[in-house]
C-alpha positions in Angstrom: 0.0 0.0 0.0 1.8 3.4 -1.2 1.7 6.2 1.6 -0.9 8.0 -0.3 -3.4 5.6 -0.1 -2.6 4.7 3.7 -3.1 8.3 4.6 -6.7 8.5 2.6 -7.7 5.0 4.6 -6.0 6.5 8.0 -8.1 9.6 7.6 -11.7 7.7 6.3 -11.3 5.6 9.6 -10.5 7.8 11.9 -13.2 10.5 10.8 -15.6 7.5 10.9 -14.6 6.7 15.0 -14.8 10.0 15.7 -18.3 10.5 13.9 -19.6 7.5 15.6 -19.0 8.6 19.0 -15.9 6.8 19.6 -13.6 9.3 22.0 -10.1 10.8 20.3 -7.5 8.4 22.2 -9.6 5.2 21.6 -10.1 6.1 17.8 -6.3 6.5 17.3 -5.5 3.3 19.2 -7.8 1.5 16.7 -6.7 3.0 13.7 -3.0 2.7 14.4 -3.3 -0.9 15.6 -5.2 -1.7 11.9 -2.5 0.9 10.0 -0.2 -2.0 11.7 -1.7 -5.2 10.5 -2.0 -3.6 7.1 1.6 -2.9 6.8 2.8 -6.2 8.1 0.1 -8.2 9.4 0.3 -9.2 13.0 4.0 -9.7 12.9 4.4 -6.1 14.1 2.0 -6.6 17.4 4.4 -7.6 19.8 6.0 -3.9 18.8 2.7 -3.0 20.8 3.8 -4.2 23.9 7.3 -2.6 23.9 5.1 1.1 22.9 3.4 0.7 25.7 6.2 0.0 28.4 8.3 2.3 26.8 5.6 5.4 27.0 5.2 4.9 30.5 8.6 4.6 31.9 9.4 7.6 29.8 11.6 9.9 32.4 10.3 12.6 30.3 6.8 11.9 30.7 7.0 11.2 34.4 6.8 15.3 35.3 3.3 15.2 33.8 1.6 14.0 37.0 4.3 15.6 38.8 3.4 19.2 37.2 -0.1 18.2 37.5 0.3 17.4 41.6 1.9 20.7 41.4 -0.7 22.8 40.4 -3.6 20.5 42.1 -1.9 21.3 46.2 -1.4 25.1 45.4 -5.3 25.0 44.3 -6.5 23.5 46.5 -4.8 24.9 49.7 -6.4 28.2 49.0 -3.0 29.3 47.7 -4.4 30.3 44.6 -7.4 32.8 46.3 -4.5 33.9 48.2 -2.2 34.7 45.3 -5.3 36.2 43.1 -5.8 39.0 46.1 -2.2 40.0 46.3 -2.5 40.3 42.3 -5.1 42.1 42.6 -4.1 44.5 45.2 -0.6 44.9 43.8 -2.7 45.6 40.1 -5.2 48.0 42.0 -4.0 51.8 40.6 -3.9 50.7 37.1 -7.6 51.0 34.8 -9.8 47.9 35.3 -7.6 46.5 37.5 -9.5 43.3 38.4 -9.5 42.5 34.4 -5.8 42.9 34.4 -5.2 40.7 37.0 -7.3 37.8 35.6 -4.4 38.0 32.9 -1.1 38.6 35.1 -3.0 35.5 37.6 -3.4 33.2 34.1 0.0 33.7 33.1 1.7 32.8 36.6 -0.3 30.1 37.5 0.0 28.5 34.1 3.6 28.4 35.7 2.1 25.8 38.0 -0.1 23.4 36.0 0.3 23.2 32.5 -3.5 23.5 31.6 -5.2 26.1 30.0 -8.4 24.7 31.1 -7.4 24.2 34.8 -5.8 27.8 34.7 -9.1 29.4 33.4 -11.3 27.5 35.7 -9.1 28.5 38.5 -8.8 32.2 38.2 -12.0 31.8 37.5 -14.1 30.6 40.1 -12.0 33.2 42.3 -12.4 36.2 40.0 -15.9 36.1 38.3 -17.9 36.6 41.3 -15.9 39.9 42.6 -15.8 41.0 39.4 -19.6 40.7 39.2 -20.1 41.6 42.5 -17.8 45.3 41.8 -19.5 46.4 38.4 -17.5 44.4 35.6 -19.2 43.5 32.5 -19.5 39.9 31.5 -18.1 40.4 28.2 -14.7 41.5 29.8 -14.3 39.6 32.2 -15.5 36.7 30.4 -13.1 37.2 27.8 -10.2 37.9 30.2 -10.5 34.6 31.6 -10.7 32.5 28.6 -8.1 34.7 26.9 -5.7 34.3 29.6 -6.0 31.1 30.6 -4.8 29.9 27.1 -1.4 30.9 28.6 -1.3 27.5 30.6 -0.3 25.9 27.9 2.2 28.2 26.5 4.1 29.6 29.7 5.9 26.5 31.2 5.4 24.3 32.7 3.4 22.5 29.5 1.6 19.6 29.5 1.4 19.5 25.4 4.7 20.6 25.7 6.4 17.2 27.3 4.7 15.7 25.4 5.6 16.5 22.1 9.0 16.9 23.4 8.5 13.1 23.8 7.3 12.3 20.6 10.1 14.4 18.5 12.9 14.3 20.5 13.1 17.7 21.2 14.9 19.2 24.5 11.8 19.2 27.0 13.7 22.0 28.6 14.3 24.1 25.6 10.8 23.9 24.7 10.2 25.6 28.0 12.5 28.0 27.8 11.0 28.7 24.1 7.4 29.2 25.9 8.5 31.9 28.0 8.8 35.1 26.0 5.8 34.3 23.6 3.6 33.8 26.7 4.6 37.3 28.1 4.4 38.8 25.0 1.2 37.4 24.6 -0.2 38.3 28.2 1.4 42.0 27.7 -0.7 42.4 23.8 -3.6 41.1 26.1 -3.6 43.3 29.0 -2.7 46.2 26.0 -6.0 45.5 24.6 -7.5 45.6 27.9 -6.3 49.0 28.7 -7.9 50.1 25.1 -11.0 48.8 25.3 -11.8 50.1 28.8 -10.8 53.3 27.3 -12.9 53.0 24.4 -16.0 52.2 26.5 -15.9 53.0 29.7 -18.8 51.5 30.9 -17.2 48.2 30.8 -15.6 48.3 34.0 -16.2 50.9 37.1 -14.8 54.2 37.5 -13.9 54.3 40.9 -10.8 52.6 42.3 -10.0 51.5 45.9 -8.0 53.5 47.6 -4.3 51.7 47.8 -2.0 52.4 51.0 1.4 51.0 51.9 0.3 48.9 54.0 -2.4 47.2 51.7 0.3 46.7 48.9 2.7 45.3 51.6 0.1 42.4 52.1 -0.5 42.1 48.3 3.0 41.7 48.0 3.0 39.0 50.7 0.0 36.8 49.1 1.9 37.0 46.0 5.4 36.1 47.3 5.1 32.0 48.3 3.7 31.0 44.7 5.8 33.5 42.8 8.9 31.8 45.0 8.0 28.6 43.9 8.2 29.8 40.2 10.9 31.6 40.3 12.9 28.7 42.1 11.4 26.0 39.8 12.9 28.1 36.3 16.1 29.5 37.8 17.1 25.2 38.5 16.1 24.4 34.8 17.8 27.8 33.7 21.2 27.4 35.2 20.7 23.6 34.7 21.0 22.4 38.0 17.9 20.4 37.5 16.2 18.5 34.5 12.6 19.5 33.7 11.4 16.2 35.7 13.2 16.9 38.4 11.8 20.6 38.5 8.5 18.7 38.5 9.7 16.7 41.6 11.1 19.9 43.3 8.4 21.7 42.7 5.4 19.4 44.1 7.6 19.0 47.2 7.8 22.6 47.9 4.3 23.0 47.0 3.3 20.7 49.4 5.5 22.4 52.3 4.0 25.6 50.8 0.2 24.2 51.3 1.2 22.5 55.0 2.8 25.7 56.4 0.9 28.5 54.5 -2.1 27.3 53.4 -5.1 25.3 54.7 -4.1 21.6 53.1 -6.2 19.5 55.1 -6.1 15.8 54.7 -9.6 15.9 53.1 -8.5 18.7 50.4 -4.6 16.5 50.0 -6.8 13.3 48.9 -9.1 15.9 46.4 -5.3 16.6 44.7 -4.0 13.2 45.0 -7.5 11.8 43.0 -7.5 14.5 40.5 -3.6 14.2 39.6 -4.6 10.6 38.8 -7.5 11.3 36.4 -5.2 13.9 34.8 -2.3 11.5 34.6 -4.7 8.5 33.6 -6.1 10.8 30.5 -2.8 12.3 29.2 -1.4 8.7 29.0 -4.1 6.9 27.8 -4.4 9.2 24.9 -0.3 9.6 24.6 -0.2 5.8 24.2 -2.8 5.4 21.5 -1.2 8.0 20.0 2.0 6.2 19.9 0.3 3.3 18.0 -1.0 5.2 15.7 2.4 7.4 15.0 4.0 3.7 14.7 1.5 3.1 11.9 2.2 6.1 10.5 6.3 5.8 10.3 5.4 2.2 9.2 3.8 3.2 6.3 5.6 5.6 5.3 3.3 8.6 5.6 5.9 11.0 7.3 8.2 10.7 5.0 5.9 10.6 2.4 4.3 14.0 3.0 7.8 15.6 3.5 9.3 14.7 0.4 5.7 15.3 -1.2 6.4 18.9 0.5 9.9 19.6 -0.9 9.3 18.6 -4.4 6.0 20.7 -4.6 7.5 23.8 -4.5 5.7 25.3 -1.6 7.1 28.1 0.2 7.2 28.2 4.0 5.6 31.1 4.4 2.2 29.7 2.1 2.5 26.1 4.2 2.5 28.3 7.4 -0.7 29.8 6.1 -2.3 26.6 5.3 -0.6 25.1 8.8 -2.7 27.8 10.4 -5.9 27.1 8.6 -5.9 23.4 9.3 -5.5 23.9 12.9 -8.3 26.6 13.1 -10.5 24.2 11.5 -9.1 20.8 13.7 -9.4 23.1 16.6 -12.7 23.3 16.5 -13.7 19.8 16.7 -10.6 18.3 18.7 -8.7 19.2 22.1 -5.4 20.3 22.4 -3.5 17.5 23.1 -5.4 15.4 20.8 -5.0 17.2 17.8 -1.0 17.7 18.7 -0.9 13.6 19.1 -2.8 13.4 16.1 -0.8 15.8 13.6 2.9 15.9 15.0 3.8 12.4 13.2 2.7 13.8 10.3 3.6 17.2 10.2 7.1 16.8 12.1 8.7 15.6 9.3 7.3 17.8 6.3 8.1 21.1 8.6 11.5 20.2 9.5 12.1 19.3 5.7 11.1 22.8 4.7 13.9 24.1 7.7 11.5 25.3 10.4 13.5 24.5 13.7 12.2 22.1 15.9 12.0 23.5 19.3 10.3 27.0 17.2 7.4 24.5 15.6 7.1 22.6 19.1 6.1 26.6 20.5 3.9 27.2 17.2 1.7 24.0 17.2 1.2 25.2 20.8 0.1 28.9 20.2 -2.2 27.3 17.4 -3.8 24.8 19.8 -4.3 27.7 22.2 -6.5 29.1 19.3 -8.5 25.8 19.4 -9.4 26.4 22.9 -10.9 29.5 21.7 -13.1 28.3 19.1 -16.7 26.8 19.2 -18.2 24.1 19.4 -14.9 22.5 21.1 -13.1 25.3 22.6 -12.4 23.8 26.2 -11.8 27.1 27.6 -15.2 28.5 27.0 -16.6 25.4 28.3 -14.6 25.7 31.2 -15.7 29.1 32.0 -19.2 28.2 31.3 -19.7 25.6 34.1 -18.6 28.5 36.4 -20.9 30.7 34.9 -24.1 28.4 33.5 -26.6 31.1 33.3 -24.2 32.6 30.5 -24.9 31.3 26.6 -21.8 29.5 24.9 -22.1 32.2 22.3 -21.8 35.4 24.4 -18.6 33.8 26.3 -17.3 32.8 22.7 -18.2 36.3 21.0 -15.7 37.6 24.6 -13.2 35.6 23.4 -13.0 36.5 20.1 -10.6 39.6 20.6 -7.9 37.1 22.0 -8.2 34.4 19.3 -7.8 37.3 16.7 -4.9 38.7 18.8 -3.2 35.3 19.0 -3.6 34.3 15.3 -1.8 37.8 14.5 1.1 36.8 17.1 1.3 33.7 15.5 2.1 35.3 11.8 4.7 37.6 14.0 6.6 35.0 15.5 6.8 33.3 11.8 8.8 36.5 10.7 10.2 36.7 13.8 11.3 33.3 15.5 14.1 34.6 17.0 11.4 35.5 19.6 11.4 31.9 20.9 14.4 30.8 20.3 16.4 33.5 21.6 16.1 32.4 25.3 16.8 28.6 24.4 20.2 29.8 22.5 21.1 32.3 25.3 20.3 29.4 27.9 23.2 27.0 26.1 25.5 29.8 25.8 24.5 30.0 21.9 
């Protein structure tokens, strides 16, 4: 069977699963398993066994439930409520400040989980009903909190991150490194827009600011200070290497917990809530990550990857026009697949042809991210909006995605910038290994 025709019947069956009702990780385990015993029957099965083992002793892997274990203790210690009021406060002169700090709160506790969903329902839940509560209208706050919690996936730690480091072989820890400008870049173009739609129309936030003292911003800066240690701890060890990014994880989670022990209210009853939803987490990223790894066997296996790259080459396509079409697909994938998913689904694939046309790795690893963020963004899938809707169920899936449009237009015009510019990501990953 050429490549060609193994990428129609790889697409026909999996569209087919997924029409059917059959869930993302499932349909890709099927389809790879049959891509196998086309290519070579069932002589290739046993390879199944050895996929499986080797996916979940990965080292690399292990800081997913590590990151996740992270971010679960500082949430549910009350470490987060305390961090968003010391944003807040600290945020309190500037315009709109409580819409501003939804952003700033996103893009440092996407430091601590990895999630863009788990971000935006965190900040969430803490910030929708004072922002209610003090005059804010829905469509800005709404909009700040699925805009910014896109970030967790971008600003490292990253889940999708680890794991397509996994998949391609690309430095976990330059990928993170990679994150870290684009994500501030991205929160500051946010909080910009912010600032110029408040002044545009006024009515969307109050007038009147709280009065700030020295005193108040000396306790703002003291709810801030335990999580943005941890951070700031947990990057300057991967930085200065004295730490891989699975030890960070490890590091992290155990200062989290002393965090949540001495400074926060982590009760046995709220330490078994973390320890249960780490394992769920952990439970989904693998299962998916493994049937994934079937089906990218199929793929290499048939020849599809290196198929499509050479198909690439010899077309003639420019960069610049397969970016454009990169970005289209991924819109339209976005709207019907997670994150993760559609990373697991297209990396095999795409991988190849991109690095053929001389895109650098660790800078497509940080673009495939920044255009899954967009998924998150877009109806009828858009996880994000979802997530923000089960804290806000009164509010129509439309009015919180028409919020959130401002940020998916922002983040698709970033994306074009950081084509012409990719020294924006790589910079810090050359600058970390002295490059």
């Amino acid at each position: 069977m050429t490549w060609h025709l193994a990428l129609l019947a790889y697409g026909v069956v999996l569209a087919a699963l997924l029409l059917g009702g059959v869930t993302i990780g499932a349909a890709m385990g099927i389809v790879g398993i049959l891509g196998i015993t086309l290519v070579a029957g069932t002589g290739l099965w046993s390879s199944l066994g050895d996929i499986v083992f080797n996916t979940t002793t990965s080292f690399t892997l292990v800081s997913v439930p590590l990151f996740v274990l992270m971010g679960e203790v500082i949430l549910r210690s009350g470490l987060s409520k305390q961090f968003y009021a010391g944003v807040s406060g600290l945020l309190a002169p500037v315009p709109a400040a409580l819409a501003h700090s939804n952003i700033v709160g996103c893009s440092i506790f996407a430091a601590l989980c990895g999630s863009s969903v788990a971000t935006a329902l965190t900040i969430g839940t803490v910030a929708l009903p004072e922002m209610r509560a003090r005059g804010y209208a829905d469509k800005l706050t709404l909009g700040t909190l699925t805009g910014g919690g896109c970030l967790g996936i971008l600003i490292p730690p990253s889940i999708p991150m680890v794991v397509y480091g996994s998949m391609t072989n690309e430095s976990v820890l330059d990928l993170f490194m990679a994150g870290v400008v684009p994500g501030l870049i991205l929160a500051g173009l946010f909080m910009g827009y912010v600032l110029v739609r408040v002044a545009v129309t006024p009515g969307l936030a109050p007038e009147a600011r709280p009065s700030v003292t020295a005193r108040g911003l000396a306790v703002a800066f003291l709810n801030v200070l335990p999580v943005t240690a941890l951070i700031g701890l947990i990057f300057s060890g991967m930085y200065w290497g004295f730490v891989t990014p699975t030890e960070a994880a490890a590091f992290g989670s155990a200062l989290a917990l002393v965090l949540g022990l001495t400074l926060g209210e982590l009760r046995p009853p709220a330490m078994w809530t973390a320890l249960s939803n780490t394992v769920v987490t952990t439970c989904i990223v693998m299962f998916i990550t493994i049937n994934a790894q079937f089906l990218s066997f199929a793929v290499v296996q048939s020849g599809i990857g290196r198929g499509v790259a050479n198909a690439m080459v010899s077309s003639g396509l420019g960069p610049f026009v397969f970016f454009c079409l990169l970005y289209l697909m991924y819109l339209v994938l976005g709207m019907f697949l997670d994150g993760l998913s559609l990373m697991l689904l297209t990396v095999p694939i795409l991988y190849p042809a991109m690095t053929a046309l001389g895109f650098d790795g660790i800078w497509i690893g940080v673009v495939m991210i920044i255009f899954i963020e967009l998924g998150a963004l877009t109806p009828p899938m858009g996880l994000n909006l979802f997530a923000i809707q089960t804290i806000s169920r009164q509010t129509p899936l439309g009015q919180i995605a028409r919020a959130a449009l401002p940020y998916a237009v922002i983040i698709s015009l970033f994306s074009f910038v950081l084509y012409f510019l990719p020294d924006i990501a790589l910079f810090l990953p050359r600058t970390m290994r002295g490059g």
